[in-house]
C-alpha positions as CSV (number, residue, x, y, z in Angstrom):
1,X,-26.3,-9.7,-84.2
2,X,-22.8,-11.3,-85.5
3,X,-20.4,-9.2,-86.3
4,X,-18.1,-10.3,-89.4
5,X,-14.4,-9.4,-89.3
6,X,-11.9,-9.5,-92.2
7,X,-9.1,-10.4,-92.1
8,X,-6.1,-10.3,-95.0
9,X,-3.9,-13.5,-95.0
10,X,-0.6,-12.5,-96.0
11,X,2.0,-15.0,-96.7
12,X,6.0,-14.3,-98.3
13,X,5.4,-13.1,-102.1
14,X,8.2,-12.9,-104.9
15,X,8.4,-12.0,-108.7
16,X,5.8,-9.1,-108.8
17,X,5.3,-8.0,-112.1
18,X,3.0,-5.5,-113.7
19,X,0.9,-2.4,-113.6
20,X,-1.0,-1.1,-110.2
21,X,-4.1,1.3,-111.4
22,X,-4.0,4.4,-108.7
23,X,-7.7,5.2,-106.8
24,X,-8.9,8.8,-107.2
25,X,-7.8,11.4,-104.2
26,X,-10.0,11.2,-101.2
27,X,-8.5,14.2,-100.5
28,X,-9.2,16.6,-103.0
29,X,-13.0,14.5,-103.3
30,X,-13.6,16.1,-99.6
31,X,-12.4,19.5,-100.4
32,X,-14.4,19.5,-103.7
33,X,-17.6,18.1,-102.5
34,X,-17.4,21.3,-99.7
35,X,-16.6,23.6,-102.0
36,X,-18.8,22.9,-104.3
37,X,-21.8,22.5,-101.7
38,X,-20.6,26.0,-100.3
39,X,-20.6,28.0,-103.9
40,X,-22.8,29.8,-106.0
41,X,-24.4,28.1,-108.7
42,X,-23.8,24.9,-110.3
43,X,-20.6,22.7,-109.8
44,X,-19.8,19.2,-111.6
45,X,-17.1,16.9,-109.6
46,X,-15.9,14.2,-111.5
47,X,-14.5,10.8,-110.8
48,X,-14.2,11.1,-107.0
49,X,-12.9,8.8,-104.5
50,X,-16.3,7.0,-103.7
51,X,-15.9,5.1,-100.2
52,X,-18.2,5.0,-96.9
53,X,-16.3,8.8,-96.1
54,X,-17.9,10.2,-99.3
55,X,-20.9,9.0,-99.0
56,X,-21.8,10.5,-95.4
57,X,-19.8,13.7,-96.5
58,X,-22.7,13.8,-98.8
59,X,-25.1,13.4,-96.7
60,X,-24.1,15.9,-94.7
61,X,-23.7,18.8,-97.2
62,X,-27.1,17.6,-98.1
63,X,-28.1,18.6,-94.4
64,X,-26.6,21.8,-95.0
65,X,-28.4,22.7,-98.0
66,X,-27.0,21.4,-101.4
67,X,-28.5,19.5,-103.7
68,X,-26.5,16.6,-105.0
69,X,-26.9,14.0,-107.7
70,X,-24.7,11.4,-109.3
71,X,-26.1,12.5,-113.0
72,X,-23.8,9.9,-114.8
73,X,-21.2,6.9,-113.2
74,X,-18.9,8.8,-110.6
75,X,-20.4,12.1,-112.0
76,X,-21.9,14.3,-109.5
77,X,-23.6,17.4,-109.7
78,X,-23.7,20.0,-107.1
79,X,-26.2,23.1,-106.8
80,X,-24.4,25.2,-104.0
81,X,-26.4,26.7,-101.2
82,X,-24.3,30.1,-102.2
83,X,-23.6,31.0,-98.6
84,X,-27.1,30.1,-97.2
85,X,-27.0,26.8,-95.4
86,X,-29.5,25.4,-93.7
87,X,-29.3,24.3,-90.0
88,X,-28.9,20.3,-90.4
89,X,-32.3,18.4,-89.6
90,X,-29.6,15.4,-88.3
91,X,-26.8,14.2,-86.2
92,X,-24.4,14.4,-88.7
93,X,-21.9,11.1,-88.2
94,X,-18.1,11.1,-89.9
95,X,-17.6,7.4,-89.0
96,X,-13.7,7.4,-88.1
97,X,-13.1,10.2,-91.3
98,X,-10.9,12.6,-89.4
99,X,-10.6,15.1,-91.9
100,X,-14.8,15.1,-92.6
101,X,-15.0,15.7,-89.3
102,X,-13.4,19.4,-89.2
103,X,-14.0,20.0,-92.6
104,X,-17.9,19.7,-91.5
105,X,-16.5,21.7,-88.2
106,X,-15.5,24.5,-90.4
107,X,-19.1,24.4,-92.3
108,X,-21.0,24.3,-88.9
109,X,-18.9,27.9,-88.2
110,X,-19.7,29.4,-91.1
111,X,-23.8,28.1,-90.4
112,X,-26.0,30.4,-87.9
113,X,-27.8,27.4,-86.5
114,X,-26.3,24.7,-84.3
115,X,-25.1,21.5,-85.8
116,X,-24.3,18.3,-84.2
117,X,-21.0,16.2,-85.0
118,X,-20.2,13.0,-83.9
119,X,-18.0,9.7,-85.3
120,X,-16.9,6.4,-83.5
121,X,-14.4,5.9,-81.1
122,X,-11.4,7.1,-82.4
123,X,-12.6,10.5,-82.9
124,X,-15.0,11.0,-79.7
125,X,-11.6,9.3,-78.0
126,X,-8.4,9.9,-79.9
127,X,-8.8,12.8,-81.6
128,X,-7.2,15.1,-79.1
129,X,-6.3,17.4,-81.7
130,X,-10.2,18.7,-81.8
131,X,-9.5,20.8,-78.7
132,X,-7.6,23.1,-80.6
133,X,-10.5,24.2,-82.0
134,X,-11.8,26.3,-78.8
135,X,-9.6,29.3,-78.6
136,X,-9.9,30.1,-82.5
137,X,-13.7,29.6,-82.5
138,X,-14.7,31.4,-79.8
139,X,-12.3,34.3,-80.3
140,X,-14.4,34.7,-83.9
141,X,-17.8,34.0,-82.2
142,X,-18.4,30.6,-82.8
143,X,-20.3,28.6,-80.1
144,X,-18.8,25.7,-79.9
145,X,-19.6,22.6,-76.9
146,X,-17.9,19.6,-76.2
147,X,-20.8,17.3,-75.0
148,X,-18.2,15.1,-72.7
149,X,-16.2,18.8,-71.6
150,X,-13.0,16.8,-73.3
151,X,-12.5,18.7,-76.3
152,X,-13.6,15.6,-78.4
153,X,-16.6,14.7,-80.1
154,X,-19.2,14.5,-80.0
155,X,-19.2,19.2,-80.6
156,X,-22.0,21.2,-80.7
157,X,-21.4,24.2,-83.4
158,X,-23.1,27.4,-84.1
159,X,-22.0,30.1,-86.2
160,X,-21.5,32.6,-87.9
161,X,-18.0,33.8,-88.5
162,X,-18.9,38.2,-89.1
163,X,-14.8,39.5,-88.8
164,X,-12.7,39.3,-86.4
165,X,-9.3,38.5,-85.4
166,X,-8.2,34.5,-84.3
167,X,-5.4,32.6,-82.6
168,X,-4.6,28.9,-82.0
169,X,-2.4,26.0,-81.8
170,X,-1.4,25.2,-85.6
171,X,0.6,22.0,-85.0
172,X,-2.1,19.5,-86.5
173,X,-3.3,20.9,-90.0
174,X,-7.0,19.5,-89.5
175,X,-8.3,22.2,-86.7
176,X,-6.5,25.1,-89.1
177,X,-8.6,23.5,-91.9
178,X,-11.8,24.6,-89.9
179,X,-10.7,28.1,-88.6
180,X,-9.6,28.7,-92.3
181,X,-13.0,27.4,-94.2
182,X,-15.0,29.7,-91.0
183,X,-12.9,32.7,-91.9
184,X,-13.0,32.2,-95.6
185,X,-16.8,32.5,-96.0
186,X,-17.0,35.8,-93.8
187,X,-18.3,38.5,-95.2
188,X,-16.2,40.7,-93.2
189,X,-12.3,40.8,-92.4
190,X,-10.9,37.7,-90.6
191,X,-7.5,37.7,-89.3
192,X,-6.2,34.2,-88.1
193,X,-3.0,33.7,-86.3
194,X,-1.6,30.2,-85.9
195,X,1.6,29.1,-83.9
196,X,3.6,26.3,-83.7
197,X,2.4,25.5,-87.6
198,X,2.8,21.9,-88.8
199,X,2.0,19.6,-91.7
200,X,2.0,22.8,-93.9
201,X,1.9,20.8,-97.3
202,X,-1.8,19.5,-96.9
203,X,-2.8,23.4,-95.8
204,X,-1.5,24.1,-98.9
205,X,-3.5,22.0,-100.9
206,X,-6.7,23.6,-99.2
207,X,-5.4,26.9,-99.9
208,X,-5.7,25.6,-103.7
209,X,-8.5,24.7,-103.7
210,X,-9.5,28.5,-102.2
211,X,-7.6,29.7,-104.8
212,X,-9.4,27.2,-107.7
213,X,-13.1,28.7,-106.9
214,X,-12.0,32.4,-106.2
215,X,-12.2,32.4,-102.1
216,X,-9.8,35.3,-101.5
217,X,-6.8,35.2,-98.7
218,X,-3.1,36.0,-97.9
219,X,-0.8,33.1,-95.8
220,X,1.4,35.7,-95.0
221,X,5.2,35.5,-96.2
222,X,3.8,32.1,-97.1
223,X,4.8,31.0,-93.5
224,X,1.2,29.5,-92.3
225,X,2.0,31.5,-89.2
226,X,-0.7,34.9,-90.1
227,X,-3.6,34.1,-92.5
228,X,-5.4,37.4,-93.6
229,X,-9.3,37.4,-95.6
230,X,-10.5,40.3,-97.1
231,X,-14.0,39.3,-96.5
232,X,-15.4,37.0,-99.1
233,X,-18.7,36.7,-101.2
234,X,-20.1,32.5,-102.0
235,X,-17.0,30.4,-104.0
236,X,-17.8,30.4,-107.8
237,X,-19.4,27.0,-109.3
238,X,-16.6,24.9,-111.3
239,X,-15.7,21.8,-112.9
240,X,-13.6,19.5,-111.7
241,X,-11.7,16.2,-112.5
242,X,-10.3,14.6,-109.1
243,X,-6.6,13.5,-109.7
244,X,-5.2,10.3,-108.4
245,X,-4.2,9.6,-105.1
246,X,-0.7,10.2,-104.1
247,X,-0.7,8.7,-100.7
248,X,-1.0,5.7,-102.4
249,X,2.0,5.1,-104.9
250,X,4.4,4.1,-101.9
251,X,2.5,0.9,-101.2
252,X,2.9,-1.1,-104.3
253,X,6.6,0.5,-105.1
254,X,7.6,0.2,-101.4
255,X,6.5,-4.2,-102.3
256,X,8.3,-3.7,-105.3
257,X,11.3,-2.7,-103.6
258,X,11.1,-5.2,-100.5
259,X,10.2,-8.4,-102.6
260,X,12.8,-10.0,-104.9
261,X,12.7,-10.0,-108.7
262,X,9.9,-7.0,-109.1
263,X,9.3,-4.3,-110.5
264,X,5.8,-2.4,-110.7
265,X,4.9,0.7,-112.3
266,X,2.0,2.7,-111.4
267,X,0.6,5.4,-113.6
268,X,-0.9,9.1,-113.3
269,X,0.4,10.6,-110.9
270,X,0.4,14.8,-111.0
271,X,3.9,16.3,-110.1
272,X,2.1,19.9,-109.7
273,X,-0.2,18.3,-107.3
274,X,0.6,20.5,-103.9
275,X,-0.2,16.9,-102.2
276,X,2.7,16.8,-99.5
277,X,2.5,12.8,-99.8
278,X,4.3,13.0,-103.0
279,X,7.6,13.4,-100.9
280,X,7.6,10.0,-99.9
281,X,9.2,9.2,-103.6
282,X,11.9,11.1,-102.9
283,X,12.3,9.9,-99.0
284,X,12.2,6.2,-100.7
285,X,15.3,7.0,-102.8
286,X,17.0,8.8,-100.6
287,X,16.8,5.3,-98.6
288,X,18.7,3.6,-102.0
289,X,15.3,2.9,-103.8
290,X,15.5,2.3,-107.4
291,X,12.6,4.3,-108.3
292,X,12.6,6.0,-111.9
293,X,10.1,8.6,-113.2
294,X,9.0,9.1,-116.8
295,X,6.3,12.0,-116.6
296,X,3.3,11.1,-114.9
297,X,4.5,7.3,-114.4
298,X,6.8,5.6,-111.9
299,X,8.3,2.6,-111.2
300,X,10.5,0.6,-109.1
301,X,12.5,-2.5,-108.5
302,X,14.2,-4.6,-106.3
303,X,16.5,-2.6,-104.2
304,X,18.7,-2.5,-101.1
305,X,17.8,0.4,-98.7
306,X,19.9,1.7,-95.6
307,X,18.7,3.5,-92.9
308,X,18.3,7.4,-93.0
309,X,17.0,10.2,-90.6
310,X,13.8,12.1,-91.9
311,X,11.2,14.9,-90.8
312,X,8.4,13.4,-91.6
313,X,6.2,16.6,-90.9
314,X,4.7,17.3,-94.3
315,X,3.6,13.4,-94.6
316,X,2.9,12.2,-91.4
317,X,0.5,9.6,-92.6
318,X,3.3,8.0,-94.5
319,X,4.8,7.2,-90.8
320,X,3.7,3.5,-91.3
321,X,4.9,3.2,-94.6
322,X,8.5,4.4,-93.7
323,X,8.8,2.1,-90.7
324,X,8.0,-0.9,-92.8
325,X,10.8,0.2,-95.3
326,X,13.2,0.8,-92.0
327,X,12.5,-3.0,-91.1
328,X,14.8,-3.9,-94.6
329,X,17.0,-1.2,-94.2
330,X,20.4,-1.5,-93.8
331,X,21.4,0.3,-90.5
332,X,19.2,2.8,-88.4
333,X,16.3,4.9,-89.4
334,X,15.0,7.7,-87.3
335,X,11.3,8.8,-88.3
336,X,10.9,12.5,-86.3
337,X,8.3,15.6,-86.0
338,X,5.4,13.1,-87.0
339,X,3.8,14.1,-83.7
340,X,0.3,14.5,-85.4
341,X,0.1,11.0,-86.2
342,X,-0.5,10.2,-83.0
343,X,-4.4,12.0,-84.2
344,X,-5.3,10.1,-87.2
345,X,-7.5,7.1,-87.5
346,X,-5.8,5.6,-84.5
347,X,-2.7,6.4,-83.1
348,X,0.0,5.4,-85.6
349,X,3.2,6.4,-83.9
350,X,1.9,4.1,-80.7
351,X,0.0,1.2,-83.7
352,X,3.1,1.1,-85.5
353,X,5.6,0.0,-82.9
354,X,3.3,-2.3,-81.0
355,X,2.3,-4.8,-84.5
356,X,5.9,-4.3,-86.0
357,X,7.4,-5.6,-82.8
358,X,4.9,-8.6,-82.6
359,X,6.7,-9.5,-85.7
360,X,9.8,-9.2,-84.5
361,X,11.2,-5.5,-85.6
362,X,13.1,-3.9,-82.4
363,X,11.6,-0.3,-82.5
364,X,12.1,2.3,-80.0
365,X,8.8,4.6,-79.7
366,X,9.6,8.5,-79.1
367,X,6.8,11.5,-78.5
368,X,7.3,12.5,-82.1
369,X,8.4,9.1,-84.2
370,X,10.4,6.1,-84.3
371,X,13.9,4.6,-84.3
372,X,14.0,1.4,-86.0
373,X,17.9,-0.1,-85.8
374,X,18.1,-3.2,-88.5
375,X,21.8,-3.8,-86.9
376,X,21.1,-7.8,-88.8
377,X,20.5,-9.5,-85.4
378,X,17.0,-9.2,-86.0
379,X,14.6,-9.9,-89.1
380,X,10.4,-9.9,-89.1
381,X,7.9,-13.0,-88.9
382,X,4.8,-14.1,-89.2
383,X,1.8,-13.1,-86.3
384,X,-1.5,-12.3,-86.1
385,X,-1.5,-8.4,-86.0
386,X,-4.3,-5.4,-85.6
387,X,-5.3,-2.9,-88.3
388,X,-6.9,-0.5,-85.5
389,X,-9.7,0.0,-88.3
390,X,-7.2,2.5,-90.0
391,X,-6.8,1.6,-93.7
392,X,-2.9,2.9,-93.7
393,X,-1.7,0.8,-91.0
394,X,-3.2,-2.0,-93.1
395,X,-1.7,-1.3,-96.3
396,X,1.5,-1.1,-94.9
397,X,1.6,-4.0,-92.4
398,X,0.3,-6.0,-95.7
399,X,3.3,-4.9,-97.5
400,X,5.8,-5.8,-94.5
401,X,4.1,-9.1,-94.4
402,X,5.0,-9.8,-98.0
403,X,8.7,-10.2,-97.1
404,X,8.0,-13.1,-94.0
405,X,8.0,-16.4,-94.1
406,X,4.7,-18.4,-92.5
407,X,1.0,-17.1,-92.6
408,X,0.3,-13.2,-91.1
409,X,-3.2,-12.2,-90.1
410,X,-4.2,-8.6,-90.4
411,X,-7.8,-7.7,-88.8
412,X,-9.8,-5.0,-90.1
413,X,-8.9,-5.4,-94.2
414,X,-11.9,-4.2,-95.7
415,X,-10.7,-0.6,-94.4
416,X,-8.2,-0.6,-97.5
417,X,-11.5,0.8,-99.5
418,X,-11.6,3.9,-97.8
419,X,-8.4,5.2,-99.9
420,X,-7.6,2.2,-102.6
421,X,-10.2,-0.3,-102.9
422,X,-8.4,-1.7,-105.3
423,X,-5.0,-2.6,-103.8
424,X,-5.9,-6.3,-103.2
425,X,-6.8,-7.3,-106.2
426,X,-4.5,-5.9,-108.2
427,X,-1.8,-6.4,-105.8
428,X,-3.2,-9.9,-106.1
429,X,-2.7,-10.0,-110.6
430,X,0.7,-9.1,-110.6
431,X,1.9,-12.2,-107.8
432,X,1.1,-11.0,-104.1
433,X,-0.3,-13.5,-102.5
434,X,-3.4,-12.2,-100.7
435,X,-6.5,-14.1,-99.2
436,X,-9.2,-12.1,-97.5
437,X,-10.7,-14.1,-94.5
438,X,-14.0,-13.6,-93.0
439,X,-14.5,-14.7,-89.0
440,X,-18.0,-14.3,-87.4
441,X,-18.1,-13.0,-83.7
């Protein structure tokens, strides 16, 4: 059987002018759809981010128990399992979703049958991060196997969670997602302790969602070091509209910025959204972006940036996005505690500096981020570079290969639709020029 890659033909853009509509939040769509499928009664989740990652998140909760129906367009109602779940019937298969898979992890400890979890490569191979999963699991009573003994996928899960007290390696957010969801839906006192905690600002948006449907908890001096739960009865049933994304925003304003005579405004963004991606605004302008705000809409223009140093710990998968920006910045930029995005869709720190030196960018890699020096002996060009099936590192390499001059290849395009499906084409209206190419192999 042929396989069909796409590829997205970049070539050097000027003048873009206009509006860029903002996709739904596939991150609050995954919490929802759990927290829905976990509650009691009936829950309505509108508008979510609808991509290949929903869809098998769906399927899975379905396994587990809940019955879900798309009643009107992008309207889905949810009858919870209220704290019965079924053991799944299936495999269930996250594709290359990262955070599905230990949201699902977190499920499959709070089930008392055994569920199976598996995805493609990059999580039965790079998702290293899974192992930190052991030593909180077990310590609560949680069976968990890793069929290869490497900590990876494909895992083996059986619960419950009935009390107890927990510790484990907090550095990555996405195992503390699944010793947090286990606890919450004990019926008996959990206790979870968590060193070395990183990427705090997407815990926090899980702990609103807790909040939003009643699960109770305490982070402790709001520290994400101690997590305390009472002991918790089924979330409550609610309604829901899904905001827009904000991991999404920098793309268009970061072309804006790069390409002469633009500007581009994009529209609905949530400033009380706990999202930790929103800091990238402010990391942009602290760069020398001209980037203005006027309520829920921003936009920006044609600017020169200059190099800055930046913690990139509570948005780690905006790593890509600042090294592209770095690339047209005056001076040197040095991206640092990003460590965890070595664990997301592929490794990005590694991804990053391998395709932006193909075009030409002189990057030094380090354990934890990047230096990129623009000292003006160097500028970017056109190649033929990998998307490593990650949508972000094809979003942003699209962007840097806005500024070059000759034709850039980018395998792997149709990955853009698991967070903005729509960046291509409207990218596309407003004077990028774009060309998605299909090759058979």
């Amino acid at each position: 059987m042929q396989k069909t890659n796409v590829f997205l033909k970049v070539t050097k853009s000027q003048n873009l002018q206009g509006k860029v509509r903002m996709p739904r939040s596939k991150t609050h769509s995954f919490r929802a759809l759990i927290l829905a499928s976990l509650a009691n009664g009936t829950s309505f989740v509108r508008n979510p981010k609808l991509s290949g990652d929903w869809h098998e998140a769906v399927k899975a909760m379905r396994m587990y128990g809940a019955t879900i129906e798309e009643i009107e367009k992008n309207v889905f109602r949810v009858e919870g399992v209220g704290g019965n779940l079924q053991t799944p019937a299936d495999v269930i298969n996250v594709n290359n979703s990262g955070t599905m898979l230990f949201f699902v992890a977190g499920v499959a400890a709070a089930c008392p049958g055994w569920s199976v979890i598996t995805g493609d490569e990059s999580i039965r191979t790079l998702r290293k991060i899974s192992k930190n999963l052991f030593e909180p699991f077990q310590e609560l009573g949680v069976k968990i196997i890793s069929t290869k003994n490497d900590g990876m996928a494909p895992l083996v899960i059986k619960g419950k969670v009935h009390g107890g007290v927990a510790h484990m390696d907090g550095v990555g957010c996405q195992p503390v997602f699944s010793a947090l969801i286990a606890s919450a839906f004990s019926e008996k006192p959990v206790e979870v302790f968590a060193r070395n905690p990183g990427e705090r600002a997407y815990i926090d948006l899980l702990l609103y969602w807790f909040r939003k449907v009643g699960l109770q908890y305490e982070n402790v001096a709001n520290k994400h070091e101690h997590y305390r739960f009472p002991g918790n009865k089924p979330p409550q049933a609610f309604d829901a509209e899904i905001p827009f994304e904000w991991s999404t925003p920098a793309y268009p304003l970061l072309a804006a910025i790069l390409t002469p005579c633009s500007e581009i405004t994009v529209r609905g963004m949530n400033w009380e959204d706990p999202y930790g991606d929103k800091q990238v605004i402010a990391v942009l302008q602290n760069m020398g972006a001209d980037i203005s705000i006027d309520g829920d809409a921003l936009t920006a223009r044609t600017s020169e940036l200059h190099g800055i140093e930046v913690d990139m710990n509570d948005l780690p998968d905006q790593v890509p996005t600042i090294a592209v920006a770095a690339c047209f910045a005056k001076g040197k930029t040095i991206i640092k505690n990003a460590l965890t995005a070595r664990w997301k869709e592929c490794d990005r720190i590694a991804a990053t500096c391998e395709e932006l030196s193909k075009m030409g960018a002189k990057v030094i890699e380090k354990e934890d981020g990047l230096i990129i020096d623009q000292d003006g002996t160097w500028k970017l060009h056109a190649a033929h570079i990998d998307g490593y099936y990650d949508h972000r590192m094809v979003l942003s390499l699209a962007i840097a290969s806005m500024q070059v001059e000759g034709e850039t290849f980018i395998s792997d395009a149709q990955m853009v639709e698991k967070s903005f499906e729509n960046f291509i084409s409207d990218m596309t209206k407003i004077g990028a020029n774009f060309e998605l190419v299909e090759e058979m192999s």
